[in-house]
C-alpha positions as CSV (number, residue, x, y, z in Angstrom):
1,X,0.0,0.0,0.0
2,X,1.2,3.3,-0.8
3,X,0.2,6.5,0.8
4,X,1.4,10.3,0.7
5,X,2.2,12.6,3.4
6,X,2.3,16.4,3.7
7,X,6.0,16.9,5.3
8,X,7.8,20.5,6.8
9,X,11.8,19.9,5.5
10,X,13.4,22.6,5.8
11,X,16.4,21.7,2.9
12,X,16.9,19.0,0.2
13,X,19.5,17.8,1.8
14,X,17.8,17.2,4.9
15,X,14.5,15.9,2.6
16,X,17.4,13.3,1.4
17,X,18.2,12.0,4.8
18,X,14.7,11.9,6.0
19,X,13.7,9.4,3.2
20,X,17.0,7.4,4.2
21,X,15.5,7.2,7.7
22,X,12.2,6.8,6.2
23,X,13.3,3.9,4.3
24,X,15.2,1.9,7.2
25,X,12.2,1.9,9.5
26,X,10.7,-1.5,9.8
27,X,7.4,-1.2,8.0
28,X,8.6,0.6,4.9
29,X,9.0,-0.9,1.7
30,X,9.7,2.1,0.0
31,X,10.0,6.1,0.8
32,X,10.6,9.4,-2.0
33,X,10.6,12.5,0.0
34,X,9.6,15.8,-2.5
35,X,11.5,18.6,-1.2
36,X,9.6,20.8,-4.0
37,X,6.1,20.0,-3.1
38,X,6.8,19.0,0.5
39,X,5.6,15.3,0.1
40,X,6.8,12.3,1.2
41,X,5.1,9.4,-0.6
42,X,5.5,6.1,1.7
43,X,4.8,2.0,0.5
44,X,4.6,-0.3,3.3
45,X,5.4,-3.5,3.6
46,X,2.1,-6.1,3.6
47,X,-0.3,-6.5,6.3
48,X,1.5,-3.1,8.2
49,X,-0.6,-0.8,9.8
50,X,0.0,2.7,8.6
51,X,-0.5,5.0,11.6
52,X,1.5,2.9,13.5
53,X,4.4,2.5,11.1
54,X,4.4,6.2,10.5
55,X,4.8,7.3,14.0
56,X,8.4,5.1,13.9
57,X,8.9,7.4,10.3
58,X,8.4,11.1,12.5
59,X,10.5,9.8,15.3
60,X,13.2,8.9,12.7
61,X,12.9,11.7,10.3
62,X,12.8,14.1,14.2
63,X,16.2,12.7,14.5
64,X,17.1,14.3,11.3
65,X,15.6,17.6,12.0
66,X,13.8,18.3,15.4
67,X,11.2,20.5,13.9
68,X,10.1,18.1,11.5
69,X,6.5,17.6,10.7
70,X,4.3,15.1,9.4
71,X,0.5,14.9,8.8
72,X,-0.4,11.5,9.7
């Protein structure tokens, strides 16, 4: 299942490490973060539930940059 998210990044570079951290957080199958259009578009892996997987995503991508937001 894939599913996009509104994001605040603040940089591209820091968009590029938030999908890294995005995409090592058990769950994901796949993460693009859009610095442009302030997306992140997530695929999870099967039978994951999205919320839950998410909140692991913020608290990575929060290690990249404090301030960072995510509409879940």
């Amino acid at each position: 299942m894939k599913k996009t998210y509104k994001i605040e990044v603040d940089c591209a570079n820091c968009a590029n490490l938030m999908e890294e951290a995005a995409r090592k957080t058990a769950g994901v199958t796949s993460a693009v973060v859009n610095f442009m259009t302030q997306k992140m578009i997530v695929e999870f892996e099967e039978g994951q539930e999205p919320k839950a997987v998410m909140r692991n995503v913020l608290s990575a991508c929060k290690k990249v940059e404090p301030d960072c937001e995510i509409a879940i």
